[in-house]
C-alpha positions as YAML, in Angstrom:
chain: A
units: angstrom
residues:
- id: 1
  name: UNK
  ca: [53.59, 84.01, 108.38]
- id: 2
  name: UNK
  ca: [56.79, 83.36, 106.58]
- id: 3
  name: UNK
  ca: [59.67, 84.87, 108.43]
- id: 4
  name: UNK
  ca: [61.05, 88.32, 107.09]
- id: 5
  name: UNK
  ca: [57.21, 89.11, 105.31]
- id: 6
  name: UNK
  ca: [56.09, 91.56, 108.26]
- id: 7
  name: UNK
  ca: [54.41, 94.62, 106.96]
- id: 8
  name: UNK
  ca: [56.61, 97.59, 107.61]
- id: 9
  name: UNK
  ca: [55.05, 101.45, 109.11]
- id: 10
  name: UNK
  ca: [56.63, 104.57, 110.52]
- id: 11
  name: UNK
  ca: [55.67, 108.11, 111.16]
- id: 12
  name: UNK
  ca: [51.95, 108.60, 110.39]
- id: 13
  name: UNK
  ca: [51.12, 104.70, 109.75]
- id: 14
  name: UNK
  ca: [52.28, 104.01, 113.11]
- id: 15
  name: UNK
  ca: [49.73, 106.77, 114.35]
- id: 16
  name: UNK
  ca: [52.73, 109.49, 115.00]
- id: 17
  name: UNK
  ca: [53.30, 112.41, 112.42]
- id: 18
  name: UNK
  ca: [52.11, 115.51, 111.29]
- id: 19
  name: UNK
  ca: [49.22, 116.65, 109.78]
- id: 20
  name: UNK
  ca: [49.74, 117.71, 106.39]
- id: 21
  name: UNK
  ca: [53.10, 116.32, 106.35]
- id: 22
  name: UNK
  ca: [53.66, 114.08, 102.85]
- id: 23
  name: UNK
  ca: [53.31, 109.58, 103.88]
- id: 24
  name: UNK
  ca: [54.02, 107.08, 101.06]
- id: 25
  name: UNK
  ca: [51.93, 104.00, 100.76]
- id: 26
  name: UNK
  ca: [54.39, 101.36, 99.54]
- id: 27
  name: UNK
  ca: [52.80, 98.05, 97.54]
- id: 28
  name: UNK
  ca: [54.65, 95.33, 96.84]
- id: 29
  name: UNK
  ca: [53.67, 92.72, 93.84]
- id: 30
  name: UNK
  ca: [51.98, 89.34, 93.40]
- id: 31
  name: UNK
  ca: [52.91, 86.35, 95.29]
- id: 32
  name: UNK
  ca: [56.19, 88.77, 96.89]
- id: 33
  name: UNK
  ca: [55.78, 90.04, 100.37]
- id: 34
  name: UNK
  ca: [57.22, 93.31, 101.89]
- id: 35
  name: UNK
  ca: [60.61, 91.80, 102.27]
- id: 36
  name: UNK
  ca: [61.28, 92.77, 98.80]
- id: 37
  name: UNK
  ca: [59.83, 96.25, 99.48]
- id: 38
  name: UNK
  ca: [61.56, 96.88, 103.31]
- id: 39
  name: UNK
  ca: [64.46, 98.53, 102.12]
- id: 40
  name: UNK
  ca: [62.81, 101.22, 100.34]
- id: 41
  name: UNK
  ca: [60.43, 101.34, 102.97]
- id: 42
  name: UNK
  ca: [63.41, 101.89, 105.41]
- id: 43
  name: UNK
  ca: [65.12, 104.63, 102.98]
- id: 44
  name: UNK
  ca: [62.44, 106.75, 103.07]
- id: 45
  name: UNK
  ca: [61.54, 106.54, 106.96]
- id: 46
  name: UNK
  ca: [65.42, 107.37, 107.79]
- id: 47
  name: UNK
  ca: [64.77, 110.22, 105.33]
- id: 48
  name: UNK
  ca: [62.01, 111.15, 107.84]
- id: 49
  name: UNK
  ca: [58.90, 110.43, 106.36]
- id: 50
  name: UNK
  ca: [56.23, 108.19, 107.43]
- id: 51
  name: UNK
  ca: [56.06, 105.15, 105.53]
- id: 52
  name: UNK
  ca: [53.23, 102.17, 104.99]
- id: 53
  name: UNK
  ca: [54.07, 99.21, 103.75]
- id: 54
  name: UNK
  ca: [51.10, 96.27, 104.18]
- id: 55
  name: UNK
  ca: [51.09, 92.76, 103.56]
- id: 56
  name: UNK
  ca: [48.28, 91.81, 100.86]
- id: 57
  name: UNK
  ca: [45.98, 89.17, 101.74]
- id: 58
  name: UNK
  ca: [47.22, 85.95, 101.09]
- id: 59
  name: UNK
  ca: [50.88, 87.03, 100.53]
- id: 60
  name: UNK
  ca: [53.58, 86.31, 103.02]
- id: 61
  name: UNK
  ca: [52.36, 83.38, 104.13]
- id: 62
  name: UNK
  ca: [51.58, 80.03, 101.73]
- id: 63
  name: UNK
  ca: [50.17, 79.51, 98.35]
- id: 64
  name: UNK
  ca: [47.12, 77.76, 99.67]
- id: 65
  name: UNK
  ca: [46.27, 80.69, 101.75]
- id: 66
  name: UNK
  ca: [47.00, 82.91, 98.60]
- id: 67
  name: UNK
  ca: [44.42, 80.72, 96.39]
- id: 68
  name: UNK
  ca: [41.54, 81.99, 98.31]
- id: 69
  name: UNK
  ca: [41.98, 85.65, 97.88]
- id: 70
  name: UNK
  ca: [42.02, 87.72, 94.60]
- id: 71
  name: UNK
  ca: [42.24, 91.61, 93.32]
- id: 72
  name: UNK
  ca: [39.43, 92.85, 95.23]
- id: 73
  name: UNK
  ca: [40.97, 91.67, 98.28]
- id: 74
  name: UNK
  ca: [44.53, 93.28, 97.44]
- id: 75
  name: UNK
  ca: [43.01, 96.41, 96.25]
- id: 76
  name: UNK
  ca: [40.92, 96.97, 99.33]
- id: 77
  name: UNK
  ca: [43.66, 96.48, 101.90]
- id: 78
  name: UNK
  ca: [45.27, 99.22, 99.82]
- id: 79
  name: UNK
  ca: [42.36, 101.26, 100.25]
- id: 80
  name: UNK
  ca: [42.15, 100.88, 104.10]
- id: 81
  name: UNK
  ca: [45.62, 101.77, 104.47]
- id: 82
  name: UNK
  ca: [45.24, 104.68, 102.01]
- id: 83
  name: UNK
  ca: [41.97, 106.30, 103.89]
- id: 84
  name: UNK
  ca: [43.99, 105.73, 107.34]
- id: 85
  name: UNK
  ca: [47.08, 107.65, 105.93]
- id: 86
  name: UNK
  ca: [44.64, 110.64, 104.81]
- id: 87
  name: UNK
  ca: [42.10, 110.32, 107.87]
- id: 88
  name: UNK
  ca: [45.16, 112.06, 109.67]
- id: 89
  name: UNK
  ca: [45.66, 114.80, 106.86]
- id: 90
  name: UNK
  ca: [48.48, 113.32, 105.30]
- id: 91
  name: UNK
  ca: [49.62, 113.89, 101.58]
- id: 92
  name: UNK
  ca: [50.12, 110.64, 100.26]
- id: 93
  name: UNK
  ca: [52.23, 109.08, 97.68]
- id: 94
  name: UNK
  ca: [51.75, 105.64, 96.27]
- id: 95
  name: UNK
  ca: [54.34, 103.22, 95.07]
- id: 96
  name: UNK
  ca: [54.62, 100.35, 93.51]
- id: 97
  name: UNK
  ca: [56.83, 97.36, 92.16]
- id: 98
  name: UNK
  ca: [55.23, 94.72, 89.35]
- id: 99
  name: UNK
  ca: [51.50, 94.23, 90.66]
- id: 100
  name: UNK
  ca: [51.42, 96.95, 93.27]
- id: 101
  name: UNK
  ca: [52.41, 99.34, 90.55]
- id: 102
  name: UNK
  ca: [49.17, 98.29, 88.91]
- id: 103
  name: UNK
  ca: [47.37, 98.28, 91.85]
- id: 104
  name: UNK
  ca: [49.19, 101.52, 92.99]
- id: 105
  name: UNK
  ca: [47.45, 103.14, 89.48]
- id: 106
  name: UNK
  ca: [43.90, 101.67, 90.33]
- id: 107
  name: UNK
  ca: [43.77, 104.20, 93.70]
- id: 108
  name: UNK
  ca: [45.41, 106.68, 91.44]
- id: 109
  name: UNK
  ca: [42.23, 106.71, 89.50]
- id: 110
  name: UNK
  ca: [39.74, 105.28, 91.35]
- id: 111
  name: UNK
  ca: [40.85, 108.03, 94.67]
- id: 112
  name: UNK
  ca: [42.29, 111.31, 93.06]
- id: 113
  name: UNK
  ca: [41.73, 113.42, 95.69]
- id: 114
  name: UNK
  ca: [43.78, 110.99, 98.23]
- id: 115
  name: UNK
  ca: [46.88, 110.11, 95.57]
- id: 116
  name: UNK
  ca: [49.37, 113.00, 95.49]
- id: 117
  name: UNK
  ca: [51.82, 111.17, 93.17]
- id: 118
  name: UNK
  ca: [52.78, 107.59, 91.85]
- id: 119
  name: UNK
  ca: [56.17, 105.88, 91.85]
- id: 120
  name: UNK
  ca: [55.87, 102.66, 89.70]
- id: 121
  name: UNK
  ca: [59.03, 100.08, 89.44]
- id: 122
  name: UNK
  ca: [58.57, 97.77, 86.58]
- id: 123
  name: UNK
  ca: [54.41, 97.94, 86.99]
- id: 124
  name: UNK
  ca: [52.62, 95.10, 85.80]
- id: 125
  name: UNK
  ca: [50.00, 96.69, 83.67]
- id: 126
  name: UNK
  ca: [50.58, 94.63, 79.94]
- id: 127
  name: UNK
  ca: [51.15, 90.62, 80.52]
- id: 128
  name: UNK
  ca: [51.93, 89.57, 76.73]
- id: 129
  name: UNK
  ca: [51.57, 85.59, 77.67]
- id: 130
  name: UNK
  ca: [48.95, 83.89, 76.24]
- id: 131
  name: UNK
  ca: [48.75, 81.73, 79.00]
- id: 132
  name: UNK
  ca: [47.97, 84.51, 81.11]
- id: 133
  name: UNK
  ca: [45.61, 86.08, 78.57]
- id: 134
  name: UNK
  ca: [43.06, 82.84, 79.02]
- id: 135
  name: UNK
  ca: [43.02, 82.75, 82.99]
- id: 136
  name: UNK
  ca: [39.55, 84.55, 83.43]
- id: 137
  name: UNK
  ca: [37.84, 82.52, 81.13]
- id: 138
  name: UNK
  ca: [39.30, 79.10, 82.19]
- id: 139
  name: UNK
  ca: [38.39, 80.34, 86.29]
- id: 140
  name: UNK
  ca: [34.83, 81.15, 84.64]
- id: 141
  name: UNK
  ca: [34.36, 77.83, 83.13]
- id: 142
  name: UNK
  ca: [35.97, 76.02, 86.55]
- id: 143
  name: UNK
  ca: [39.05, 74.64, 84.80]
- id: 144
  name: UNK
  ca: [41.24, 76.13, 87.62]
- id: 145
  name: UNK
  ca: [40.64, 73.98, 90.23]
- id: 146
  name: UNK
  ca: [38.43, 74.51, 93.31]
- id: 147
  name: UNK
  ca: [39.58, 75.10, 97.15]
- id: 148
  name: UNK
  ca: [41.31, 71.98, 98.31]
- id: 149
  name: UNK
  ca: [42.48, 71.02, 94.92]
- id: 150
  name: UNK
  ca: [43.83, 73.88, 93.31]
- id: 151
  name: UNK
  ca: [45.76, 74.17, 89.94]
- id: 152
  name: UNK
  ca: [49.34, 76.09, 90.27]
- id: 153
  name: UNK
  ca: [52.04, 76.68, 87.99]
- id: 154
  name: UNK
  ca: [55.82, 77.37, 88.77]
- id: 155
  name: UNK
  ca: [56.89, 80.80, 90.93]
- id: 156
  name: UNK
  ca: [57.93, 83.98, 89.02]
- id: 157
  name: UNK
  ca: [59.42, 85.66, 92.03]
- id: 158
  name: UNK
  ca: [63.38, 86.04, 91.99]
- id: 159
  name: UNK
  ca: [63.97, 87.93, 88.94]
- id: 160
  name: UNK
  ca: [67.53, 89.70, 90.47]
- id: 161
  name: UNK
  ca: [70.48, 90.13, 89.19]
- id: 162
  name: UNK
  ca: [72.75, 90.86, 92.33]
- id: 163
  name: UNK
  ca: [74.26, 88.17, 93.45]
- id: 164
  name: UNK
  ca: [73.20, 87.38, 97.03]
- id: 165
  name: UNK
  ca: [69.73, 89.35, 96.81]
- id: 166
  name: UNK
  ca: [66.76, 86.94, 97.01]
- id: 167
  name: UNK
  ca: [63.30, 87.69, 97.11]
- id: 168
  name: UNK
  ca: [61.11, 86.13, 99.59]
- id: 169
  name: UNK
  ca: [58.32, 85.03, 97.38]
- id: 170
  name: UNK
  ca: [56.08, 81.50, 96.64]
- id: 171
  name: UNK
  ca: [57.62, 78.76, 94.80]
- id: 172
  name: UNK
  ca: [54.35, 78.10, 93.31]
- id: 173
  name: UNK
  ca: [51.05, 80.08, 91.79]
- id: 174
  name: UNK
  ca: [48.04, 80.13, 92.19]
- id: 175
  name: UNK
  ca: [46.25, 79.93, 88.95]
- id: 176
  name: UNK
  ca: [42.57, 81.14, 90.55]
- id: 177
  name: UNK
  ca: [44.72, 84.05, 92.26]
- id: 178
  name: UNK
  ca: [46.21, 85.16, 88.60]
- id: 179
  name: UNK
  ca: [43.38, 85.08, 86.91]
- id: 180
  name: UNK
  ca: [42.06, 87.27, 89.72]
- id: 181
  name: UNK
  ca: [45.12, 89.32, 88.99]
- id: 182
  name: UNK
  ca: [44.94, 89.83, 85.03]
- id: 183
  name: UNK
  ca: [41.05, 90.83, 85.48]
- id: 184
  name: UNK
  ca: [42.13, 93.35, 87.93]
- id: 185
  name: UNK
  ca: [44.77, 94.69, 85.46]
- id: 186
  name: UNK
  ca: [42.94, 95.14, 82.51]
- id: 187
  name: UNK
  ca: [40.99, 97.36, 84.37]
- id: 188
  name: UNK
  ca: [43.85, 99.43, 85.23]
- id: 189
  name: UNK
  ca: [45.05, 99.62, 81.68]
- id: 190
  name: UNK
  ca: [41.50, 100.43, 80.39]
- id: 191
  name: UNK
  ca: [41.32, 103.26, 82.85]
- id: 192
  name: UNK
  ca: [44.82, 104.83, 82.89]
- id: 193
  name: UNK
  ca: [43.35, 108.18, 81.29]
- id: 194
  name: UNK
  ca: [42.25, 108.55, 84.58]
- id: 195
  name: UNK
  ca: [45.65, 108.84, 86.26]
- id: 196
  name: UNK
  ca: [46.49, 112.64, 86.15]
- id: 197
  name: UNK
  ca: [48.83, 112.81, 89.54]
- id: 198
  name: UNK
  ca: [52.74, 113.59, 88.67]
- id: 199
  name: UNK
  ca: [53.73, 109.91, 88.10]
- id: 200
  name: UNK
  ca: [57.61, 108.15, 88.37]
- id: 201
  name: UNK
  ca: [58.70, 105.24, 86.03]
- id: 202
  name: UNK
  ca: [61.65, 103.13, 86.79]
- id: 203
  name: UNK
  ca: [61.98, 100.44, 84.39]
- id: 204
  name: UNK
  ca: [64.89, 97.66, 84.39]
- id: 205
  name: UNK
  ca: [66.50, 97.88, 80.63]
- id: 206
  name: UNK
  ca: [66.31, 93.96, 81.72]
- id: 207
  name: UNK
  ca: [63.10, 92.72, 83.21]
- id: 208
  name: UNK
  ca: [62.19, 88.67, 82.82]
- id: 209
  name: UNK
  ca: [58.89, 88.87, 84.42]
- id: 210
  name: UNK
  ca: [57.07, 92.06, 83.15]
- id: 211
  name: UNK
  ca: [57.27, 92.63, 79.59]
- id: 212
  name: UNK
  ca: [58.95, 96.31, 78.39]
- id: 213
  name: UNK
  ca: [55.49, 97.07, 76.30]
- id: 214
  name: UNK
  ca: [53.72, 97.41, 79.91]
- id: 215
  name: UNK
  ca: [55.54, 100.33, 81.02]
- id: 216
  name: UNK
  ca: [55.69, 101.80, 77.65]
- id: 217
  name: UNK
  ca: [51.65, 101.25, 78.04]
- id: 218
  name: UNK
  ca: [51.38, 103.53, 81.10]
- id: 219
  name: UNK
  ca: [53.88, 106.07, 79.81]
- id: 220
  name: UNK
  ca: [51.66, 106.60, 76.96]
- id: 221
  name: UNK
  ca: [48.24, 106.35, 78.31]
- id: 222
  name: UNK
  ca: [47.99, 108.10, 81.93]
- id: 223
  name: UNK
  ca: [46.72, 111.51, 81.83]
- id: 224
  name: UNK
  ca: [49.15, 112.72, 84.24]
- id: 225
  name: UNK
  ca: [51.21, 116.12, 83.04]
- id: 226
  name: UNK
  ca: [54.01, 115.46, 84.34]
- id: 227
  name: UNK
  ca: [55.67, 112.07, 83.77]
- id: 228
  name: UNK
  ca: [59.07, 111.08, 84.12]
- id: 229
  name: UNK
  ca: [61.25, 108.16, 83.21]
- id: 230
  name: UNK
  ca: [64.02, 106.19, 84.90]
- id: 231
  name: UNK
  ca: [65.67, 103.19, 83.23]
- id: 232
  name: UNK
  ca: [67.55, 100.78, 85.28]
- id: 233
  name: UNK
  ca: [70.38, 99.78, 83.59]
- id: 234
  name: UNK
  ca: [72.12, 97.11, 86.52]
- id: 235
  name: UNK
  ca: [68.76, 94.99, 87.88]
- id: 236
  name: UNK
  ca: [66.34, 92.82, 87.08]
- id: 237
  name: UNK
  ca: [62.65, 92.33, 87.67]
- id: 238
  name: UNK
  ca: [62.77, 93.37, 91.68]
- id: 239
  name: UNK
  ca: [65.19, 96.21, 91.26]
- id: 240
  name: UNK
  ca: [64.10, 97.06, 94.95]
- id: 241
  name: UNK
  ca: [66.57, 94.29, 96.03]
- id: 242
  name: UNK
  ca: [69.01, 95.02, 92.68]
- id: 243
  name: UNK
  ca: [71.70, 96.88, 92.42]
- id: 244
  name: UNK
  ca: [69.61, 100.62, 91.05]
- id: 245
  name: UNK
  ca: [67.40, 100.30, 95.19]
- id: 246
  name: UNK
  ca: [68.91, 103.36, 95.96]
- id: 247
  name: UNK
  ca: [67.61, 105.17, 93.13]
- id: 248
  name: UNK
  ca: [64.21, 103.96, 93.93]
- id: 249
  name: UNK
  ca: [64.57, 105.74, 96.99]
- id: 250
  name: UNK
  ca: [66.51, 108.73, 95.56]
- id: 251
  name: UNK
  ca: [63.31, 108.90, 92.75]
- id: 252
  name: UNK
  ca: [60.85, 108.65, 95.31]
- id: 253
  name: UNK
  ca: [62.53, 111.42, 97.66]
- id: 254
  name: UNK
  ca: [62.61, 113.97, 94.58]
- id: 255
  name: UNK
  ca: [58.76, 113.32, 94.01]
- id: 256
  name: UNK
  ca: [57.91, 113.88, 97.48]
- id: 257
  name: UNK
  ca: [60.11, 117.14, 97.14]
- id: 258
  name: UNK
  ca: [58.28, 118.66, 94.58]
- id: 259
  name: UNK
  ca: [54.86, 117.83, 95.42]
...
């Protein structure tokens, strides 16, 4: 495991808190680790609640390892740590940043009685590239390589605009693992109407990863009531390490106040 990528827990996911009492499942995105997460993670526990924050298969570690797990296996860790948090009566919020935002609105819909609300940073539900568009079909027809010999392209982890702030994340992707990804997400788009829990959207005014239609997608298509919007007018793609973290945290705090 790469230095700085441990998963992070307090309270209830360390098997201490109260019954009842409100967790948060934290999810950070694809090829990124929890480093990039930790400090909201560690906002929210000094603010007394108990906090999960997993490693994803494959993440963390190397691209190789990555290449041989996909959304399934991402989504399902997820789950486990979800059904943990509520096995001990725990109200549980989800969030998010990039992928786990997506992934954080798949157990939003797929597990409506165990979501109590949704805080999404920059979610990666829309990918406008092309490139990205043709994955599943080019995995289908084998053109992505095979284990042993896989085909990668360069890292899109990084996207910060502090100076100093770096994001622990693989210099290289994939291409089996995103295609993996972008199957998993148009599923999530397709089935946002399902989302009805009160839901939290930062967005960076300034995001050169995630494009600004996917948020705008989400805003417009869950079926939650009661929606509101943050822009993030100082960071970049991984405002959890920019300059607008502590209003992650403050966001998150105020949803977990008035659920």
């Amino acid at each position: 495991m790469l230095a700085g990528a441990e998963a992070f827990s307090s309270g209830a996911a360390a098997g201490a808190g109260t019954a009842g009492a409100p967790a948060v499942l934290l999810c950070h995105g694809f090829t990124g680790s929890p480093q990039g997460l930790r400090g909201w993670a560690q906002d929210l526990a000094a603010a007394g609640l108990s906090v999960c924050l997993p490693r994803l298969p494959g993440h963390g570690t190397s691209w190789q390892e990555m290449a041989r797990t996909g959304w399934a296996d991402w989504l399902g860790a997820l789950e486990a740590e979800l059904e943990q948090l509520r096995s001990r009566g725990h109200r549980v919020v989800v969030g998010g940043l990039s992928m786990g935002g997506g992934l954080a609105l798949r157990l939003a819909a797929d597990h409506p009685a165990d979501v109590a609300g949704l805080v999404l940073v920059n979610p990666a539900v829309r990918l406008e590239d092309p490139r990205l568009a043709a994955l599943p079909l080019l995995r289908r027809l084998g053109l992505l390589g095979r284990p042993g010999r896989e085909r990668t392209a360069p890292a899109v982890g990084g996207d910060v605009a502090k100076p100093g702030a770096v994001e622990l994340a693989y210099d290289r992707v994939p291409l089996r693992a995103a295609a993996s990804m972008v199957e998993g997400l148009r599923g999530v788009a397709r089935d946002l109407p399902l989302v009805h829990q009160p839901l939290v959207l930062l967005r960076s005014a300034a995001d050169h990863v995630v494009p600004a239609s996917s948020s705008a997608l989400v805003l417009e298509r869950v079926g939650s009531a009661d929606v509101r919007e943050e822009v993030l007018e100082r960071s970049y793609h991984v405002a959890t390490l920019d300059h607008d973290a502590a209003r992650v945290s403050a966001a998150t705090l105020d949803l977990v106040g008035r659920l």
